[in-house]
C-alpha positions in Angstrom: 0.0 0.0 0.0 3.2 2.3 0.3 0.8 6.1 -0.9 -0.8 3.6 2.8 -0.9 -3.5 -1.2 -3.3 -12.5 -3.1 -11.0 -17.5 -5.5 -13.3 -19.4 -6.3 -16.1 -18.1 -6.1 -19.5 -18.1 -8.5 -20.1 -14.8 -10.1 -23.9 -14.4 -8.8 -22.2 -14.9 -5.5 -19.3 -12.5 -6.3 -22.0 -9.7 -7.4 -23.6 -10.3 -4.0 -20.1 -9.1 -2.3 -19.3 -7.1 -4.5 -22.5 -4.7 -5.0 -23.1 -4.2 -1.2 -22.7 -4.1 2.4 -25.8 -4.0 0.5 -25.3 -7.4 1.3 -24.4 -7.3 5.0 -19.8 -8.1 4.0 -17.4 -5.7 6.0 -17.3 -3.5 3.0 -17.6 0.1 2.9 -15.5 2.9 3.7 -18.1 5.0 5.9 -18.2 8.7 6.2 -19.3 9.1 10.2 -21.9 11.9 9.9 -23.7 9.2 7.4 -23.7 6.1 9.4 -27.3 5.8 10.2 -29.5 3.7 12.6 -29.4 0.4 10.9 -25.7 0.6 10.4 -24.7 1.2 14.1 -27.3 -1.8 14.7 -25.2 -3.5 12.5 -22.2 -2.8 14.1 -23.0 -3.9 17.6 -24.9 -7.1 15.8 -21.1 -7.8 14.8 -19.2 -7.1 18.2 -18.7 -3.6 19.1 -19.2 -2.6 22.2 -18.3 1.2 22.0 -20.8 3.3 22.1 -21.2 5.0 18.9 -21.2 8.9 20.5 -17.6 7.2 22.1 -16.4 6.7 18.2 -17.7 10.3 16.8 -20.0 12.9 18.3 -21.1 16.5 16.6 -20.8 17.8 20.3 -17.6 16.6 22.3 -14.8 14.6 21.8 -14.4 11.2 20.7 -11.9 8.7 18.7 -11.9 10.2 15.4 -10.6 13.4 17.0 -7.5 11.2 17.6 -6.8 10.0 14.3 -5.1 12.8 11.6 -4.2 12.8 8.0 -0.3 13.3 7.3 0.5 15.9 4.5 2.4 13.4 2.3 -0.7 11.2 2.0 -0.9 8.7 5.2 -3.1 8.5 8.5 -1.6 8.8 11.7 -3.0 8.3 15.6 -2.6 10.3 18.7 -1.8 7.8 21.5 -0.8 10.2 24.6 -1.7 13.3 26.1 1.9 14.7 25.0 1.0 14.6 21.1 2.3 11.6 20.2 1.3 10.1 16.8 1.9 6.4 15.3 2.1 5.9 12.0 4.2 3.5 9.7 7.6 4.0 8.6 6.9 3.9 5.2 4.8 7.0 5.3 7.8 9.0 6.0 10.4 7.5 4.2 10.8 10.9 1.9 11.1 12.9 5.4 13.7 10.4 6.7 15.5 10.5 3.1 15.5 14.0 3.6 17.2 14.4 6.9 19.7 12.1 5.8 23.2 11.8 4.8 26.3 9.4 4.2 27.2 10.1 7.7 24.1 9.4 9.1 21.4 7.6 7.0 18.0 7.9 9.3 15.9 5.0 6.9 18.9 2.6 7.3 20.1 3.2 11.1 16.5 4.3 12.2 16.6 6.6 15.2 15.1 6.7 18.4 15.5 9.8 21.0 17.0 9.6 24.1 14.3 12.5 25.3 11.9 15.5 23.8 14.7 17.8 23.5 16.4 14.9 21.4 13.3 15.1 18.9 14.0 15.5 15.2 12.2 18.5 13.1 10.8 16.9 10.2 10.6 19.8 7.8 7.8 20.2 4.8 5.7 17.5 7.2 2.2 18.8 8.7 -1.1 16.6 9.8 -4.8 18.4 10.1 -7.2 16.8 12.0 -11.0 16.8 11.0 -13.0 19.3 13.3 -16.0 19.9 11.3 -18.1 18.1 8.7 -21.5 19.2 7.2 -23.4 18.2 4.4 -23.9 21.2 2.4 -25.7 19.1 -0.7 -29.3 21.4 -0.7 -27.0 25.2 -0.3 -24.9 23.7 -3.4 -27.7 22.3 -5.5 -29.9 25.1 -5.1 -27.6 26.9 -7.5 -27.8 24.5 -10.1 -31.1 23.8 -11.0 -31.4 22.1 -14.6 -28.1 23.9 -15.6 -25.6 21.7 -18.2 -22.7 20.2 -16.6 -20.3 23.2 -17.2 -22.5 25.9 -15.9 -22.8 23.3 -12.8 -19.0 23.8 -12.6 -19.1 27.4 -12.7 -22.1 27.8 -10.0 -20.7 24.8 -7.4 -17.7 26.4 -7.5 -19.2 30.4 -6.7 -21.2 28.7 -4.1 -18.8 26.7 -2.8 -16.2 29.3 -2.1 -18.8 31.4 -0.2 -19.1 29.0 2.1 -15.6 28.2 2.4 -15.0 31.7 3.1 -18.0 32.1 5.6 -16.1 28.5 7.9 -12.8 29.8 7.9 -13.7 33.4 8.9 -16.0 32.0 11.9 -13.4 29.4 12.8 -10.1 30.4 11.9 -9.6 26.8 10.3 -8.6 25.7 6.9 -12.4 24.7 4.8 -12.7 22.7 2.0 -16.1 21.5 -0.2 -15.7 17.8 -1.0 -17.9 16.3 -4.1 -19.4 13.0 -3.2 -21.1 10.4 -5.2 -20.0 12.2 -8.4 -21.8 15.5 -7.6 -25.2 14.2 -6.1 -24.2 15.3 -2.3 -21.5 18.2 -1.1 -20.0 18.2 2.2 -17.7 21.1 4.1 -15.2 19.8 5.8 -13.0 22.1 8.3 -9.5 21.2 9.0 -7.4 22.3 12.0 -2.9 21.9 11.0 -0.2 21.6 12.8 3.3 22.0 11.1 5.3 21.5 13.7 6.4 17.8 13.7 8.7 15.6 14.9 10.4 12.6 14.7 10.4 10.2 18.1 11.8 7.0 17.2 11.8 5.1 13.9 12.7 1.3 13.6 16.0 0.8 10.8 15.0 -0.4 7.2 15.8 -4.1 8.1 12.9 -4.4 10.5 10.3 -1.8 9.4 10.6 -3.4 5.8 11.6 -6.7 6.6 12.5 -8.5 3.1 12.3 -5.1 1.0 10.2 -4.4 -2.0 9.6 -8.3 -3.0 7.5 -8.8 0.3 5.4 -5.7 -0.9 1.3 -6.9 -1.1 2.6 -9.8 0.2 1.4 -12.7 3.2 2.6 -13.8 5.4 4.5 -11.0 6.4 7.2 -9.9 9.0 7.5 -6.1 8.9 7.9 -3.6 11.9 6.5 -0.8 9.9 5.7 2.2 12.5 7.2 5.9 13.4 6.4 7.4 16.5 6.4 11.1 15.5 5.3 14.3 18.2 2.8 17.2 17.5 4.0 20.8 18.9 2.1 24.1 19.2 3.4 27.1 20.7 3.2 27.7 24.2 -0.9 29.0 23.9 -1.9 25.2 22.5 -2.3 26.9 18.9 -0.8 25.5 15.8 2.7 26.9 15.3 5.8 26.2 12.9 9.1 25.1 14.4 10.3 27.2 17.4 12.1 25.8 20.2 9.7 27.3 22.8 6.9 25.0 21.4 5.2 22.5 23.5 3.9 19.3 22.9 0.3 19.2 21.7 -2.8 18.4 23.7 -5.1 16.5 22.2 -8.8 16.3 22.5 -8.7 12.5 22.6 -5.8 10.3 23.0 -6.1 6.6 22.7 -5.6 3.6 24.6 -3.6 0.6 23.1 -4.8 -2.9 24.4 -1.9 -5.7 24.7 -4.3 -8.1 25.4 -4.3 -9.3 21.8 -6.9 -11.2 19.6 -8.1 -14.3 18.1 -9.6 -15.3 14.8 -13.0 -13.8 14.4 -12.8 -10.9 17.0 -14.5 -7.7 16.0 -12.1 -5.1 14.5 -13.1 -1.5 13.0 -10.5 1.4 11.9 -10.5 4.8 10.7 -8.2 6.7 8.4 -7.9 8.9 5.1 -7.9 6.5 2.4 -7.3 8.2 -0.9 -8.8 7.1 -3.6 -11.3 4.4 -5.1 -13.6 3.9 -7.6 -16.3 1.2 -6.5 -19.2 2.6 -9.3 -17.2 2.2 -12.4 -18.8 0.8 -15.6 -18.0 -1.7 -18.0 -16.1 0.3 -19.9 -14.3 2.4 -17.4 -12.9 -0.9 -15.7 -12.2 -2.1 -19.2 -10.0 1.5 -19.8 -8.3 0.3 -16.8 -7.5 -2.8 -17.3 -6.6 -2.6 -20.9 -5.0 0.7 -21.2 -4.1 2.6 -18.1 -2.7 -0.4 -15.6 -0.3 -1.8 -18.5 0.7 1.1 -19.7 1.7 2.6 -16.1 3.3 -1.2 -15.8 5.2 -1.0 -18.3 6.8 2.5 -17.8 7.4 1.7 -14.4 9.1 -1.0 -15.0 11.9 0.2 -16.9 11.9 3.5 -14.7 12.4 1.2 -11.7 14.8 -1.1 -13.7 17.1 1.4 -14.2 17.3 3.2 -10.8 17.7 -0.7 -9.1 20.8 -0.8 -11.0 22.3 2.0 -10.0 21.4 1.7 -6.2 22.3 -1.6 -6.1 26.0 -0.1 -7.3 26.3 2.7 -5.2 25.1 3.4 -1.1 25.2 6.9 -2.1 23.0 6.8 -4.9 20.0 4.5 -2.8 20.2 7.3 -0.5 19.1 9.7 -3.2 16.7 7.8 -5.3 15.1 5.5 -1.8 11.5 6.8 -1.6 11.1 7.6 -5.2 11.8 4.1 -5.9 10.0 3.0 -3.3 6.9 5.0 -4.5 7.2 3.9 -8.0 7.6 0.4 -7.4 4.8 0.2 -5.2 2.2 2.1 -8.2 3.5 -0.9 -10.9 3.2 -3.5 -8.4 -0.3 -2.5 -8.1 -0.9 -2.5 -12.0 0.3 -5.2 -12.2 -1.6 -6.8 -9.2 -4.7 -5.0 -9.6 -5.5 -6.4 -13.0 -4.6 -9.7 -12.2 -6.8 -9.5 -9.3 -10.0 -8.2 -11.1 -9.3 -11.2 -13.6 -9.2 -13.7 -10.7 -12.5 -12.3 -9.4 -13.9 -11.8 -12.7 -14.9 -8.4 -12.0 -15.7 -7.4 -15.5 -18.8 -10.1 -15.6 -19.8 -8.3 -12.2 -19.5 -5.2 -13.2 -22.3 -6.2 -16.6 -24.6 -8.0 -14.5 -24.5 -4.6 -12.1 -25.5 -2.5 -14.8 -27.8 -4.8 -16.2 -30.2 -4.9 -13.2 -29.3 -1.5 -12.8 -31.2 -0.8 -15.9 -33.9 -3.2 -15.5 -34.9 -1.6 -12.2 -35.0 2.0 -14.0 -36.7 0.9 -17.1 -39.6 -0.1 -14.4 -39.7 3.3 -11.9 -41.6 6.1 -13.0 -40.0 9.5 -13.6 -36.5 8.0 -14.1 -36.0 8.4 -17.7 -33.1 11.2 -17.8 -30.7 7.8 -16.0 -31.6 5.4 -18.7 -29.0 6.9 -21.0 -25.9 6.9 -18.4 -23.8 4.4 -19.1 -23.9 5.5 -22.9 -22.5 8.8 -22.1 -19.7 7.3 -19.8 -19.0 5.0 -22.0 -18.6 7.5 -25.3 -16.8 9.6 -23.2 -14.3 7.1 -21.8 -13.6 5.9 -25.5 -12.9 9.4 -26.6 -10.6 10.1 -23.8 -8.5 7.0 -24.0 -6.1 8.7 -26.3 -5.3 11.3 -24.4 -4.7 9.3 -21.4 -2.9 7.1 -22.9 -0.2 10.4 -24.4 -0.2 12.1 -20.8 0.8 8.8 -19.1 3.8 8.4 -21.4 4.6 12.3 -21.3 4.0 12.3 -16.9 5.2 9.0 -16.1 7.8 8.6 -19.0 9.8 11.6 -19.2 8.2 14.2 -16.2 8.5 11.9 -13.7 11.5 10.1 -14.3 14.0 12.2 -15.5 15.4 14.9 -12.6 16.6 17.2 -15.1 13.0 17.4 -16.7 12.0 18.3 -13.0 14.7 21.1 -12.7 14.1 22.6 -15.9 10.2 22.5 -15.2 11.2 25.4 -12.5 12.3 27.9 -15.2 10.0 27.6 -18.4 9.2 30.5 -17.4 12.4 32.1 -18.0 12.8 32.3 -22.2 9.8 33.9 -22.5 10.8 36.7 -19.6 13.8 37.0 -21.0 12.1 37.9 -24.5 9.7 40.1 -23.7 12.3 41.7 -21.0 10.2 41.6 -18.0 13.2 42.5 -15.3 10.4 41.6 -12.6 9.8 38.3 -13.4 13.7 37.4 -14.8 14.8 38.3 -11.5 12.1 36.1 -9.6 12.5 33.4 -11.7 16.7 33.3 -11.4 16.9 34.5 -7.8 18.3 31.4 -5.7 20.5 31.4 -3.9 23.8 29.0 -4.6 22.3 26.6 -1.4 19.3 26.6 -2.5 20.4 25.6 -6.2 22.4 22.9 -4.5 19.4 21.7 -3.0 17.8 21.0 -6.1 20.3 18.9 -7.2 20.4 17.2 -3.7 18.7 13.5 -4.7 20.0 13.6 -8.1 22.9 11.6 -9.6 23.9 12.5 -13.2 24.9 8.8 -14.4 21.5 7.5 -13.3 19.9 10.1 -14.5 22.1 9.9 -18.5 20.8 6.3 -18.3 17.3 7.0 -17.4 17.2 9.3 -20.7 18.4 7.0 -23.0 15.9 4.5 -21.9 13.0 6.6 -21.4 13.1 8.7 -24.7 13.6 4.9 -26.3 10.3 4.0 -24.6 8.3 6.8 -26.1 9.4 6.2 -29.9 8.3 2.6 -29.7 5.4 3.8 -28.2 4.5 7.0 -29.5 3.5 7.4 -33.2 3.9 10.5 -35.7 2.8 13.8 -34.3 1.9 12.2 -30.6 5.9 12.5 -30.5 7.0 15.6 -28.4 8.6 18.0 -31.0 12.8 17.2 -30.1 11.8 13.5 -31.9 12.2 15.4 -34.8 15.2 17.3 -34.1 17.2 13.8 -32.7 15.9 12.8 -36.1 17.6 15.7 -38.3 20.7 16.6 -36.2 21.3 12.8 -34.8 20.2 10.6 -37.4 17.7 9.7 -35.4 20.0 8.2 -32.7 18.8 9.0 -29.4 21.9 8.2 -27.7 23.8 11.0 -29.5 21.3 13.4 -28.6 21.5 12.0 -25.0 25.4 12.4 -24.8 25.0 15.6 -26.7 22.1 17.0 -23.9 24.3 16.1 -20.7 27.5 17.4 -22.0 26.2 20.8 -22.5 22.5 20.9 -20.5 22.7 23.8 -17.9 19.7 22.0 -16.1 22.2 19.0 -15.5 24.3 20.1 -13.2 24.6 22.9 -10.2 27.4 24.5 -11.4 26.7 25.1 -14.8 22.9 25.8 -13.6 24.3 29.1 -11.4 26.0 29.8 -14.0 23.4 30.4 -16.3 21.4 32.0 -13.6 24.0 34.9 -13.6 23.4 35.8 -16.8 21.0 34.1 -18.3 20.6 35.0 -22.6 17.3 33.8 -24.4 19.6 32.4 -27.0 21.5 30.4 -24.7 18.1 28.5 -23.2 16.6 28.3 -26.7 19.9 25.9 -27.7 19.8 24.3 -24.3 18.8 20.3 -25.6 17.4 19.4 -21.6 14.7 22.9 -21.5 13.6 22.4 -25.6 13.4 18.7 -24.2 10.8 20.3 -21.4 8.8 22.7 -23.5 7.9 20.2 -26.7 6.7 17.6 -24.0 5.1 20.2 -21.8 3.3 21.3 -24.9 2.1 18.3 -26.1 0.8 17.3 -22.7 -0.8 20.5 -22.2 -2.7 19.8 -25.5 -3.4 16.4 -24.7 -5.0 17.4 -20.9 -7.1 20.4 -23.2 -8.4 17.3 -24.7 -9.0 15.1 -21.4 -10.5 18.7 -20.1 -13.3 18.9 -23.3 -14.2 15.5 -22.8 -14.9 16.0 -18.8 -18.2 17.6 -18.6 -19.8 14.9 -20.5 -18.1 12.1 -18.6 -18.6 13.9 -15.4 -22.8 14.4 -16.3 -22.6 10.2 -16.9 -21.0 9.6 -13.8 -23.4 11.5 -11.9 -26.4 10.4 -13.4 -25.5 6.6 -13.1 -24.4 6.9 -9.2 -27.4 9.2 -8.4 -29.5 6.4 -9.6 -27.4 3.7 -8.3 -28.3 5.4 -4.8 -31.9 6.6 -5.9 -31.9 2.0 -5.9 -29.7 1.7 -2.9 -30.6 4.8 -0.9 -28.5 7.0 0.4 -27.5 5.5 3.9 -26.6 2.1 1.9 -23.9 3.4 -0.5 -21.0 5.2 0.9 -19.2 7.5 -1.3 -15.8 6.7 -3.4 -13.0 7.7 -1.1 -11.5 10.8 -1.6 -9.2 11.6 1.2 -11.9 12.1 3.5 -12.3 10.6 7.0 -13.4 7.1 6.6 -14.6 4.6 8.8 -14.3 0.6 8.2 -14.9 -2.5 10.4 -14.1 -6.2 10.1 -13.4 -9.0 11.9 -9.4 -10.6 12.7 -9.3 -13.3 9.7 -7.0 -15.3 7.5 -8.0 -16.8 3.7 -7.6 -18.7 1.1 -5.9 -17.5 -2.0 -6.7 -20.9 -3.8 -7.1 -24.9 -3.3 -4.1 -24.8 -2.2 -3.1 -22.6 0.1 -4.7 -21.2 3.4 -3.4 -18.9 5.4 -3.6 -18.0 9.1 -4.5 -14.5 10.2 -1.6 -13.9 12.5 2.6 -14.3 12.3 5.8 -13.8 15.0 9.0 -12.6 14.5 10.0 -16.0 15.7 8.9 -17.1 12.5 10.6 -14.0 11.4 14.0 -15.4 12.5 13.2 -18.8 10.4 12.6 -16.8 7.0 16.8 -15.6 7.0 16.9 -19.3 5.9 15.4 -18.3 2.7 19.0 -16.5 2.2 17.4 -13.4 -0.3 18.2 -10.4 -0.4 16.6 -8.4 2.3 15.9 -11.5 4.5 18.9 -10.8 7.2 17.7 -10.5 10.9 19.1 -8.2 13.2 21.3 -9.1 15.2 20.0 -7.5 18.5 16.0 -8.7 17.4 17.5 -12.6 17.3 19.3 -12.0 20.7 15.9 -11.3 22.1 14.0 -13.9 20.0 16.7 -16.4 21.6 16.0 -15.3 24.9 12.2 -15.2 24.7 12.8 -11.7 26.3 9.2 -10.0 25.5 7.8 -8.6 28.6 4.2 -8.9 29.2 4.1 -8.7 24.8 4.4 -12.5 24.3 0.9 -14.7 23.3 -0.1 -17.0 25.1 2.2 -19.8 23.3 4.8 -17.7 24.2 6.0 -15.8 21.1 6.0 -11.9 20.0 3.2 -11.2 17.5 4.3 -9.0 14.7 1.7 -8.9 12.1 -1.7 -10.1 11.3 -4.8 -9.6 9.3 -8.4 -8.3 9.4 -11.5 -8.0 6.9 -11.4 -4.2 7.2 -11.8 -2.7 4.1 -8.7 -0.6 3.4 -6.8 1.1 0.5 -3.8 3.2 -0.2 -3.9 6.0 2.3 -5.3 3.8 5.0 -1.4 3.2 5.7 -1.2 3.9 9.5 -4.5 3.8 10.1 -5.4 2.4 13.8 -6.9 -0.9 14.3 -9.3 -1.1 17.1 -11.0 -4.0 18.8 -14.2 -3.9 19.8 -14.1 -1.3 22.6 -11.8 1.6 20.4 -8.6 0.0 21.6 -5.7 0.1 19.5 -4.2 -3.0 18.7 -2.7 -2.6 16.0 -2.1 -0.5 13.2 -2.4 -1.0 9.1 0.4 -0.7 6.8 -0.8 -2.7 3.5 -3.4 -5.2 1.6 -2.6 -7.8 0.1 -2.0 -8.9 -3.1 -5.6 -10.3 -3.5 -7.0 -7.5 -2.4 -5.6 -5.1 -5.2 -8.8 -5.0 -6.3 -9.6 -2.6 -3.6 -9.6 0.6 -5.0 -12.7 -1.2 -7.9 -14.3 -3.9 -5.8 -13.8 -5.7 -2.2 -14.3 -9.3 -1.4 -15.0 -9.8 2.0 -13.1 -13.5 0.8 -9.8 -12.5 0.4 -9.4 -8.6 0.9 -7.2 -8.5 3.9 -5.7 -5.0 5.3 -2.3 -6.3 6.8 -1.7 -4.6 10.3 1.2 -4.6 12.9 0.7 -5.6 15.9 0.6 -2.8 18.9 2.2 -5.6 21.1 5.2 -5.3 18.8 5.8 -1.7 18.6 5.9 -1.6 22.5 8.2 -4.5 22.3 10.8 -2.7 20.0 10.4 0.7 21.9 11.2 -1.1 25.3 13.5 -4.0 24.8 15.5 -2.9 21.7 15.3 0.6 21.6 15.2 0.8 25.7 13.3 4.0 25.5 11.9 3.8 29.2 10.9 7.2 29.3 8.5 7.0 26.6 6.4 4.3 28.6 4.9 7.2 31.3 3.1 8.7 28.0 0.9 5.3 27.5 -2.3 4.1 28.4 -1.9 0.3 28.3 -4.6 -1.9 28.4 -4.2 -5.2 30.4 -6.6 -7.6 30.9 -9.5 -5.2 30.2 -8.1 -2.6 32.4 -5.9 0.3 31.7 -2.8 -0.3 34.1 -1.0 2.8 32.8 3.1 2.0 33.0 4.4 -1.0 32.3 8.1 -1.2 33.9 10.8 -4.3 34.0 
């Protein structure tokens, strides 16, 4: 899931999973204000014992207060009165890479302080909390009336912002108007952020992501995937940047984490901020998926990561630099990849017709519901239409944007030739004034030889891919100046390039000449591509009214069938709430697994002897001695990871687990591989979020990290109780 992911079943069945909690699964990702009666009934039918106002309330505190979205797209949970927030390693990986060096690499050693003032800043890093959320669907749609789609734009957005301006003047927090169920309900949601953050303690790469990218989407698994980070404010409890004089933060609710554990079939529920999904696509979107956009991200992925794994494998210092991007991008192709297998597997596509079959069946026999009939028709001219485009922007992002650093760094000063023409001093001197550091720090992940060979592969990929006049225009000069030999024009664009190095980059910033940037091979490189993907997103943008109109129209009669309280919305980065049950599966015949594994079987996988298999040294020392504290099961062995039915996607990475009373006991960090289908479909049957066990992270932070002075900040639940501090 790191962004944040392995059937036989009969496909009547499947559309019976697949279609609802509708048909009583654990499926749904549940905005709060919109879990009605029948749901909570639902909920304590299954095993919780919290009392709903406990796990949100419009008039006090509760658990969600506790649980906050990070800025670089993960969830996090408050579990002291001191501000401190868990979340998984891999969420920060880019802040760790940041704050590291040769010297001292933070994602390799890890890092755990000895006390507060010990604390890492973790620049560029902020959570926000959800304060507010009302539905604001009847203020919105009141100024649209019959309009077409784009004069619904137009008028959502007017009304919108005057009620984003109205919260935040009577609040003081950050407002924002979400879209739900393709424009059929609004809600405002208000924000409160805090950007002072730091880091606590952090487990090294060898146990947070305990046999590397390979075990990605993957179970069993053995990974110690959490940070402990700190919210500050300044000294009045307000949100604050970094000062010295801040204080820790006081939350409105902090959690409790139970170490009594769980079996198979407890009740389990969780919130979080997943990101994305699409759970109401049609035939033919899912087909565009599957045929065009996952294989084509696949396959440009692929040779993007091919090429960085080379050159990290070769060089410690290059890993550094290139860590989370890789990490990222391997991660998105694994996912293609996975995704489409899955939705073959669970033969989604036959789902998916038999949905919109008796979807159109039950209009053709309502009154008065004509204007839906035509829906999928106008998604599905619009999707063909668009596929094109997509298919050019994915190559122009993904392929050249994305991959190639000095793309990225010249992307900062397209702005510069045409200043430079028209003589606009003001904007010359914006546009060149950095400073020498902060030219450096451009350049600070980037390594020249990975990046020469990333080029030449890249630019290789496009003209097998890439016809004619879908070619950015320097195809043509590699053509008349190179004979057409992209290698030529690579060796000729890194031995003269300003944008590939920092040197000759200031030096063009001193005195920069029109004529010189109009020669420069790496910014021509920039503008033809930037032009044709602007031209190809003018496209995608003509096309979007129409498609937009179709998706509205089909999910506002999907819920017009369903009713409201019985179809949650597409994720969208919103607060979302899930439950489940603790569970293993069945991937096949074959195969079944349990729901639950120990780093003693941890130990037992170095046999494998792979790469990113080797314990350390001081987690077998304790193994050996079986020295666990009150962590161990009842067998006698340290829990690491395990699995629940809890509907999860990317985003939902450090989201809490809680059992039936809002205790944490653990926290997500990824799917697996079955369940790749998540952000399309669940199956309560093998969808698994894969969670690390709270038992665990208490077990690092006191016996290998020994950091006793943490422990006072806990509320531990023993036996049902809270005993507070747990001591040797």
């Amino acid at each position: 899931m790191r962004s944040a992911f392995r059937s036989v079943r009969f496909p009547l069945l499947l559309l019976v999973l697949l279609c609802s909690l509708r048909a009583g699964a654990a499926e749904g990702l549940w905005l709060l204000p919109e879990m009605r009666e029948g749901l909570r009934d639902t909920l304590k039918d299954r095993g919780m014992e919290l009392d709903f106002d406990e796990l949100y309330s419009v008039y006090g505190s509760s658990v969600e207060d506790a649980v906050c979205h990070l800025s670089n797209g993960g969830t996090g949970a408050v579990v002291s009165a001191q501000g401190l927030v868990l979340t998984n390693q891999h969420c920060i990986l880019s802040n760790l890479q940041a704050l590291s060096s040769q010297k001292k690499n933070y994602i390799e050693e890890g890092f755990c302080a000895a006390g507060r003032l010990q604390e890492i800043p973790l620049p560029g890093l902020s959570v926000r909390f959800t304060r507010v959320v009302r539905d604001v669907s009847r203020q919105i749609l009141s100024f649209v009336g019959d309009a077409t789609q784009e004069e619904r734009d137009s008028l959502v957005r007017a009304a919108g912002q005057r009620l984003i301006d109205s919260a935040e003047k009577k609040s003081g927090w950050e407002a924002e108007l979400v879209r739900l169920r393709a424009g059929s309900t609004w809600h405002l949601v208000e924000y409160q952020t805090f950007r002072d953050i730091r880091l606590v303690a952090v487990p090294p790469q060898r146990i947070a992501q305990f046999g590397g990218e390979g075990e990605n989407w993957q179970w069993p698994r053995h990974a110690g995937d959490f940070a402990l980070l700190r919210i500050y404010t300044d000294a009045e409890r307000k949100p604050a940047t970094y000062a010295e004089s801040n204080v820790p933060y006081t939350p409105r609710w902090n959690l409790k984490v139970c170490i009594d554990g769980y079996k198979e079939g407890d009740f389990t529920m969780s919130l979080g901020y997943p990101g994305r999904t699409e759970r109401y696509l049609t035939v033919a979107q899912l087909q565009q998926r599957m045929q065009l956009i996952n294989p084509t991200v696949g396959r440009i992925l692929g040779a993007r990561g091919r090429v960085w794994k080379r050159h990290m494998e070769a060089s410690p210092a290059v890993a550094l630099k290139y860590a989370a991007r890789y990490a990222q991008s391997e991660n998105l192709r694994r996912k293609a990849v996975g995704e489409n297998a899955a939705i073959r597997r669970m033969k989604t596509l036959e789902v998916k017709r038999k949905e919109e079959r008796a979807l159109a069946s039950w209009l053709a026999r309502q009154k008065g519901m004509g204007k839906y009939l035509d829906a999928t028709d106008r998604i599905r001219r619009a999707t063909l239409q668009r596929s094109p485009a997509i298919r050019r922007v994915l190559y122009y992002r993904e392929g050249l944007a994305n991959s190639l650093g000095f793309y990225r760094i010249a992307s900062r000063f397209r702005g510069l030739q045409a200043a430079l023409e028209r003589e606009d001093s003001q904007a010359i001197d914006r546009i060149t004034g950095l400073s020498g550091e902060a030219i450096e720090e451009l350049y600070r992940d980037y390594d020249v030889a990975t990046d020469r060979e990333m080029a030449s592969t890249m630019l290789k990929l496009l003209r097998q891919q890439l016809q004619g006049e879908d070619l950015p225009a320097f195809y043509a000069l590699i053509d008349s100046d190179f004979g057409g030999d992209i290698d030529r024009f690579v060796d000729e664009l890194f031995r003269e390039s300003a944008f590939v190095s920092p040197d000759r980059l200031k030096k063009l910033l001193r005195r920069p000449k029109a004529k010189y940037l109009q020669q420069d091979l790496g910014m021509r490189l920039c503008l033809s591509t930037h032009a044709k993907m602007w031209e190809a997103l003018q496209v995608l943008q003509g096309l979007l009214p129409q498609l937009e109109e179709g998706q509205r129209l089909y999910q506002a009669a999907w819920m017009a069938r369903e009713g409201k309280v019985r179809m949650y919305p597409n994720a969208n980065g919103t607060l979302r709430f899930s439950y489940g049950r603790v569970e293993g599966y069945s991937p096949d015949a074959v195969q079944n697994f349990g729901p639950a594994t120990s780093l003693e079987e941890m130990v037992l996988r170095e046999g494998e002897q792979l790469e990113g298999f080797e314990v350390d040294e001081r987690l077998r020392g304790l193994c050996s001695r079986k020295d666990y504290f009150s962590y161990a099961t009842s067998a006698g062995e340290m829990p690491l990871n395990f699995l629940t039915t809890n509907d999860v996607v990317g985003g939902n990475s450090g989201s809490p687990i809680f059992n039936a009373r809002g205790e944490v006991i653990g926290l997500c960090f990824d799917a697996n591989s079955e369940g790749l289908i998540g952000e399309v479909a669940y199956s309560p049957r093998v969808s698994r979020s894969i969670n690390l066990d709270i038992r665990y992270v208490l077990f690092y932070l006191k016996k290998y990290a020994e950091a006793f002075w943490l422990f006072g900040e806990f509320r531990v639940v023993k036996d049902g109780h809270e005993e507070g501090v747990f001591y040797d």
